[in-house]
C-alpha positions in Angstrom: 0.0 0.0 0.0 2.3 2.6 0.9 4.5 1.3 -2.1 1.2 2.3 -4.0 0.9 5.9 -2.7 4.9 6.5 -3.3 4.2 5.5 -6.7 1.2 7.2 -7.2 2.6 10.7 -5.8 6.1 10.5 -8.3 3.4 10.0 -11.4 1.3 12.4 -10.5 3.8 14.8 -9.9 5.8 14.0 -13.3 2.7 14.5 -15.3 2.1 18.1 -13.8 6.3 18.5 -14.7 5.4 17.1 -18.0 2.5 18.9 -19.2 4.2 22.5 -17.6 7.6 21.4 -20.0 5.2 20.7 -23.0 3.5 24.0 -23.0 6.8 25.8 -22.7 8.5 24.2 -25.5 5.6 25.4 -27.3 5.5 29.1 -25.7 9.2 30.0 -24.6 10.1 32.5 -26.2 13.5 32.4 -28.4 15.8 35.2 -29.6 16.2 35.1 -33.0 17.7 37.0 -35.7 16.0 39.3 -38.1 16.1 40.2 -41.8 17.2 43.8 -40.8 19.8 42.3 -38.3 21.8 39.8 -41.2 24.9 41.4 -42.2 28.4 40.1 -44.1 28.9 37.0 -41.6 32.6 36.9 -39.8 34.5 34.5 -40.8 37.4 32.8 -38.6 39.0 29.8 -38.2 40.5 30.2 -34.8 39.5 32.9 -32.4 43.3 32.5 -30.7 44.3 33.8 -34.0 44.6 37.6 -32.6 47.0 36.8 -30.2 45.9 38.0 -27.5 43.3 35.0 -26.4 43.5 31.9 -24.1 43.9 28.7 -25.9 42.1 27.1 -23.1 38.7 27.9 -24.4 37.5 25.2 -26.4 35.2 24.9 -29.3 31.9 24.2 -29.3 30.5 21.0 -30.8 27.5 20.8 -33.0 24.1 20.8 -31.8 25.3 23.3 -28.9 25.0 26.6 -30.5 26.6 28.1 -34.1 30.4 28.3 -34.5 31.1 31.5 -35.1 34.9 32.8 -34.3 36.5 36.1 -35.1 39.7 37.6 -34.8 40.8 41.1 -34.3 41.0 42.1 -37.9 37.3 40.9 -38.4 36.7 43.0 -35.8 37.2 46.1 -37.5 35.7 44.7 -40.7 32.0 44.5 -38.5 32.7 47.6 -37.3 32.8 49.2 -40.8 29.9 47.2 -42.4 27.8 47.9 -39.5 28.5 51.1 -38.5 24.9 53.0 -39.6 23.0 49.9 -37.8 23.0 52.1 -34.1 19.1 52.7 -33.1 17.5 54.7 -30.3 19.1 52.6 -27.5 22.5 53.3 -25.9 23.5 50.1 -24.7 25.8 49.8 -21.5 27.2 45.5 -21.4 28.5 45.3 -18.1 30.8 42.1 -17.2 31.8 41.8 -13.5 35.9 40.0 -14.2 37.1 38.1 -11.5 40.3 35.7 -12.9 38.7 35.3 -16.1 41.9 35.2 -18.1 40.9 32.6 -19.7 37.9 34.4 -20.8 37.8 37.9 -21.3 39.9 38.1 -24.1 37.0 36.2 -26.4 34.4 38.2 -24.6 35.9 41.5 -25.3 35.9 40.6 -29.6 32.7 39.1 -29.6 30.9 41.9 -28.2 32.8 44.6 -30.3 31.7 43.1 -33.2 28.4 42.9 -32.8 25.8 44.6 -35.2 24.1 46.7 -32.8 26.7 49.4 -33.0 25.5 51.5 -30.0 27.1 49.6 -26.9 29.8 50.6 -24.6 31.2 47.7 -23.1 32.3 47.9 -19.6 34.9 45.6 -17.9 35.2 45.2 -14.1 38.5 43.7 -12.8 37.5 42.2 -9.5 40.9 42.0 -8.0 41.9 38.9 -10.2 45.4 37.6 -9.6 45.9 36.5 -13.3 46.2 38.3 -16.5 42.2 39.5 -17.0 42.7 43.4 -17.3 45.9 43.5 -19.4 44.4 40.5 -21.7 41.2 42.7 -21.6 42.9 45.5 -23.0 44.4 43.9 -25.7 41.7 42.5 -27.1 40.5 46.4 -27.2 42.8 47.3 -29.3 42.2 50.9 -28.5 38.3 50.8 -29.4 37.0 54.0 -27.4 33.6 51.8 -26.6 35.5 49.7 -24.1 36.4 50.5 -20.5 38.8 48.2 -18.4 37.4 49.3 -14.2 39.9 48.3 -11.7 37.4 47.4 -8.6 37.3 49.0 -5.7 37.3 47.2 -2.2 34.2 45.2 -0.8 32.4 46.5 1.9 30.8 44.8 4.6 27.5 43.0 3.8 28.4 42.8 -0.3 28.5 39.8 -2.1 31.5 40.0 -4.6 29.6 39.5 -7.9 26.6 42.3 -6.5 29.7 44.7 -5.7 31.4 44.8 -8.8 28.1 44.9 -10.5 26.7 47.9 -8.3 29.8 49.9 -9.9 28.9 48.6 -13.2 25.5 50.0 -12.8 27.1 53.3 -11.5 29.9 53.7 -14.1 27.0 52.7 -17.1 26.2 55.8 -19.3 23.4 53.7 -21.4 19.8 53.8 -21.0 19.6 49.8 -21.3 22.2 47.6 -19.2 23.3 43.9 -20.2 24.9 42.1 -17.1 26.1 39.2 -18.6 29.3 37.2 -17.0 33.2 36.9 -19.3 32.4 33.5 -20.2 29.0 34.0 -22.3 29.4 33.8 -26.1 27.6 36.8 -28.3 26.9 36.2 -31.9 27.2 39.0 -34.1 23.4 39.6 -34.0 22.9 38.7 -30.1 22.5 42.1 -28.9 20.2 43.3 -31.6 18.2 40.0 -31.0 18.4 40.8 -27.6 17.1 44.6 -28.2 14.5 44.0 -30.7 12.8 41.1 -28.1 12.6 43.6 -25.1 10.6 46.1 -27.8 8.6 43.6 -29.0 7.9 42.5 -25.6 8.1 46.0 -23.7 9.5 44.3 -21.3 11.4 46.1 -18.5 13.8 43.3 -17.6 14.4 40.7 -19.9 16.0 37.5 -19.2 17.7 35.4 -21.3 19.0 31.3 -20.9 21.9 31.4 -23.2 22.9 27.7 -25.3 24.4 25.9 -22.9 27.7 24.2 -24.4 28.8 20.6 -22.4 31.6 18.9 -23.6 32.9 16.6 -20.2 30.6 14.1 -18.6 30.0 15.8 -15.5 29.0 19.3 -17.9 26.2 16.8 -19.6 25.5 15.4 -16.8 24.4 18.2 -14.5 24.5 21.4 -16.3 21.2 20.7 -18.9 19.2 20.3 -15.7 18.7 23.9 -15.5 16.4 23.3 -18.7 14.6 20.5 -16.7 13.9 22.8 -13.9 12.8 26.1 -16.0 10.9 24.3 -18.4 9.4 22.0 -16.5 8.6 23.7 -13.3 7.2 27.5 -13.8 5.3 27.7 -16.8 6.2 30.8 -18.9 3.6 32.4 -19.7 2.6 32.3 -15.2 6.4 34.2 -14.9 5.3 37.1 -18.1 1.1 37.5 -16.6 0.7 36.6 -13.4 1.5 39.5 -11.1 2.6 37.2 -7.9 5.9 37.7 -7.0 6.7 33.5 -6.4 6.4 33.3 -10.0 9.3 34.5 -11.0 12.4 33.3 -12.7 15.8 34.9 -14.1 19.5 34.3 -15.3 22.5 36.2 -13.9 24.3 35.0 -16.8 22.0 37.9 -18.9 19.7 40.2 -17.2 18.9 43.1 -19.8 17.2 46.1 -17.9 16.1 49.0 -18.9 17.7 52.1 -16.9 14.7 53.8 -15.6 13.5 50.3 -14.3 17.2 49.4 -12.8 17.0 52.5 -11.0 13.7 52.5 -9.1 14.2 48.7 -7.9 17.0 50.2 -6.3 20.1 48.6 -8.3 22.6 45.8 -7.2 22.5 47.9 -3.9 18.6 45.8 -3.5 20.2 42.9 -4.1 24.0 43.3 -1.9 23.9 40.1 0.0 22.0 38.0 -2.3 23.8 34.4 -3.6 20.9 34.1 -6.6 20.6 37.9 -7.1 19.4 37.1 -10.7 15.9 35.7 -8.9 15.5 38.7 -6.7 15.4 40.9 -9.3 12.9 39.4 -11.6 10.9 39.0 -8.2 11.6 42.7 -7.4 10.5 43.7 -10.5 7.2 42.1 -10.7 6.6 43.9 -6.9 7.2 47.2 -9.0 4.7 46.1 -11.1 7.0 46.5 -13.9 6.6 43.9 -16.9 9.5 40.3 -16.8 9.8 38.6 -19.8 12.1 35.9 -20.5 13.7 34.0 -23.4 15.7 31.4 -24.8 19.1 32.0 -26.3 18.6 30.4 -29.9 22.0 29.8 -30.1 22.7 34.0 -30.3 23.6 33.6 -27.1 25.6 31.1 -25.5 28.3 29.6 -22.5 29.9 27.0 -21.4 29.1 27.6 -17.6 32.1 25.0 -16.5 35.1 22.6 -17.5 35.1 19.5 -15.8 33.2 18.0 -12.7 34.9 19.9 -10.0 33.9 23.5 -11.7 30.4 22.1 -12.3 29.7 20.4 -8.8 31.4 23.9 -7.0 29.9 25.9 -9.4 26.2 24.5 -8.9 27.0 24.0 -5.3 27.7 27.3 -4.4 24.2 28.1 -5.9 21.8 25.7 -4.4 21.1 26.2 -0.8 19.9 30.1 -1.6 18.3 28.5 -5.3 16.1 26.3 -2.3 16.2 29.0 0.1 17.3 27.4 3.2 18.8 24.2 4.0 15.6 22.5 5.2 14.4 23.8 1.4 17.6 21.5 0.0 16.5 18.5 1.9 13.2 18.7 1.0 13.8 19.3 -2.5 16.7 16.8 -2.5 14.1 14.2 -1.1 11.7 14.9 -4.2 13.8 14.3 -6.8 15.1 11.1 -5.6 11.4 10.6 -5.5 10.6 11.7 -9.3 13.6 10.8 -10.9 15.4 7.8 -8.6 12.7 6.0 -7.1 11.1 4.8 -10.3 14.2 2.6 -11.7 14.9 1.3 -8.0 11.4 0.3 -8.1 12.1 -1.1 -12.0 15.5 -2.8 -11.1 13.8 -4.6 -7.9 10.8 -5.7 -9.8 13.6 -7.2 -12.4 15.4 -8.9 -10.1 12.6 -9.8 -8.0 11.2 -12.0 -11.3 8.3 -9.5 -11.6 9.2 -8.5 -15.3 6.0 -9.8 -17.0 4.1 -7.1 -19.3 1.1 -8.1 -17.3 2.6 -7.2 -14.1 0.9 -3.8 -12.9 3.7 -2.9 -10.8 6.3 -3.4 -13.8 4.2 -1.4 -16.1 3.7 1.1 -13.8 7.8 1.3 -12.6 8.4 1.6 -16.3 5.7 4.2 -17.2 7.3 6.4 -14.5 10.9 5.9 -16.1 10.1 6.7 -19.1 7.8 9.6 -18.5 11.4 11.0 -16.4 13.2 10.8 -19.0 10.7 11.9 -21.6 10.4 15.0 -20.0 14.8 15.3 -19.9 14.7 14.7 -23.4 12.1 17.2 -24.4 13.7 19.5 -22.6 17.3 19.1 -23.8 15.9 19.0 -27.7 14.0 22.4 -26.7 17.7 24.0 -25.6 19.5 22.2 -28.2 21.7 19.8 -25.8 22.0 16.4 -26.3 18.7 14.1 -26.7 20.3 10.7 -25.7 22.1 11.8 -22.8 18.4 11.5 -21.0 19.1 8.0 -20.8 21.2 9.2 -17.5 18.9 10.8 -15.8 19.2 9.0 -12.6 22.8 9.4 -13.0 22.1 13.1 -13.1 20.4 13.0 -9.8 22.9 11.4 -8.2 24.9 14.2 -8.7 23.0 16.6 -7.7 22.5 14.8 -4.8 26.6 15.0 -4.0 26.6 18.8 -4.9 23.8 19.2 -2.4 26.2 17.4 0.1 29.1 19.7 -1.3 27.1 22.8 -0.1 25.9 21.6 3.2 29.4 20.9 3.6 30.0 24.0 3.2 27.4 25.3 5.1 29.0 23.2 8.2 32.6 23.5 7.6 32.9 27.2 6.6 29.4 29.0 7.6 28.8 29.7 3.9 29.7 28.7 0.7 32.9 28.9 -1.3 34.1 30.7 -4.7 37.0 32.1 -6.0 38.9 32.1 -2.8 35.9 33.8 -0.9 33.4 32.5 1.7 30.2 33.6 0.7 27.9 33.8 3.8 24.1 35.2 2.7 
């Protein structure tokens, strides 16, 4: 019986995740690129070409976003072609840098030669102890639209990422800011994408989940979840109309906002101590009763978030206990996946063994309906954020390791008081 009411609760709930993913895939919104946006494409062979960039940045395979490279000299090229293509919008791309050598350098071309000629792009050097700002620089060459900040110290009760932003936000001379992070990839039509979707949605901050690119195991493993969550847990179209705070989602990895709207929430100063700062704003903003919309990528706009298992489970872990909002939240939210997405194949594999494999068998039908309604869902969602389809045959691996990064941050938690980043201990 109570085997019955387990079972019973992970398909009811899977359906409801199901039906929420199907109506987004057909509603999300996706940045794409216009007839007035195509230009000469940029052509490049190897972005490490100018000189000046990390040869530790991979490239992207296919199916994870287009391939587009440039070097310096292509640069300039955009530059000219493009030139007349500025609108009514001064745009202010702001990129908090903390030891992003690896990084910045690809950043910094990609985002001078976009279309949308009306940017300034603003670097922040976050007291990194590698190369960021003089690699920043260089790939500058002297264009008058960029500005390399040197950060000032944090003051008490800042988070490091909120700080650098806040003087983002305050150095910014545009009337629409991009925060986007050094290791998000811009196609030469992203920002015009990005501009003509917040017109055509008015929207007062728009969000946007860039292509995510995997390449190791633990990157496919974990980082396509985010798609599973966001498309299968908050319907779009309850984040855009309904005006209740709790519906409301963001990405720190691009949060477009128009200036008058940045201002009266209060800037980065609102959000100071905040681990997921990205979710306060959008829930700020809908207290204001200003308008959130939010959009996928379309392979404009892309990153690869991590490089291995280590970056991904410290990356994610640093993240989940405020993404839950507590550590009881964790637990609790630990303990219903392993419901959803575990306890269906342990219920499959000890049917197997336990002889009970027979079509007939309720339980073994049911066991398997649940399976593959999990990973039905994992597949709808990858093909939706163009990541790899088969790789929802690992679901339950998937949740396994998420269930390690949520013992990674309680860890944390224990050990340190807070979590742990780039040499800091962040304590929210």
């Amino acid at each position: 019986m109570a085997l019955d009411l387990i079972a019973l609760a992970a398909g009811l709930a899977l359906i409801g995740i199901a039906g929420v993913a199907i109506l987004n895939a057909l509603t999300f919104a996706r940045l794409a690129v216009s007839q007035e946006q195509v230009g000469t494409p940029v052509q490049s062979e190897d972005i490490t070409d100018a000189g000046i960039l990390s040869p530790q940045s991979p490239p992207h395979r296919d199916g994870e976003g287009t391939n587009h490279r440039f070097r310096g000299g292509d640069v300039k090229a955009v530059q000219a072609i493009h030139s007349e293509s500025a609108s009514e919008h001064h745009v202010s791309i702001c990129i908090p840098a903390r030891d992003e050598a690896d990084v910045i350098g690809q950043a910094v071309l990609r985002l001078r030669a976009q279309t949308y000629a009306n940017v300034e792009i603003l670097i922040l050097d976050d007291h990194s102890s590698d190369d960021t700002r003089a690699l920043a620089l260089a790939a500058a060459e002297g264009d008058s639209r960029v500005r390399v900040i040197d950060g000032a110290a944090l003051p008490e009760g800042w988070l490091g990422k909120n700080w650098a932003c806040q003087q983002l936000g305050t150095a910014a001379r545009g009337d629409v800011l991009i925060f986007t992070d050094a290791d998000v990839r811009w196609e030469a039509e992203a920002v015009a994408a990005l501009l003509a979707e917040m017109e055509r949605t008015r929207a007062d901050l728009l969000t946007v989940w860039p292509t995510q690119t995997t390449i190791t195991w633990g990157e496919r493993l974990v980082v396509p979840l985010m798609a599973f969550v966001i498309l299968g847990y908050l319907p779009a179209l309850a984040v855009h109309h309904v005006p209740f705070a709790s519906l409301a989602a963001a990405n720190g990895q691009c949060l477009c906002f128009r200036r008058s709207a940045y201002d009266r929430i209060g800037g980065h100063e609102a959000v100071r101590d905040r681990i997921v700062e990205d979710i306060v704003f959008a829930r700020l903003i809908k207290r204001a009763g200003l308008r959130l919309r939010t959009a996928d990528g379309g392979g404009l706009i892309g990153c690869r978030m991590y490089t291995g298992w280590r970056e991904v489970r410290d990356g994610f872990a640093k993240n989940i206990i405020a993404g839950y909002g507590s550590v009881f939240g964790l637990l609790l939210g630990t303990l219903f996946h392993w419901l959803i997405l575990l306890f269906p194949w342990a219920w499959l594999i000890w049917l197997v063994l336990a002889g009970g494999t027979s079509p007939e068998t309720v339980d073994f039908a049911g066991a398997l309906g649940l399976c593959v309604l999990g990973v039905g869902v994992r597949a709808l969602t990858a093909a939706v954020t163009r990541q790899r389809v088969g790789d929802a045959l690992l679901l339950p691996v998937s949740a396994l390791l998420m269930t390690w990064i949520a013992a990674q941050a309680l860890w944390w938690q224990i050990r340190y008081g807070g979590v742990r980043w780039k040499g800091r201990t962040i304590k929210a």
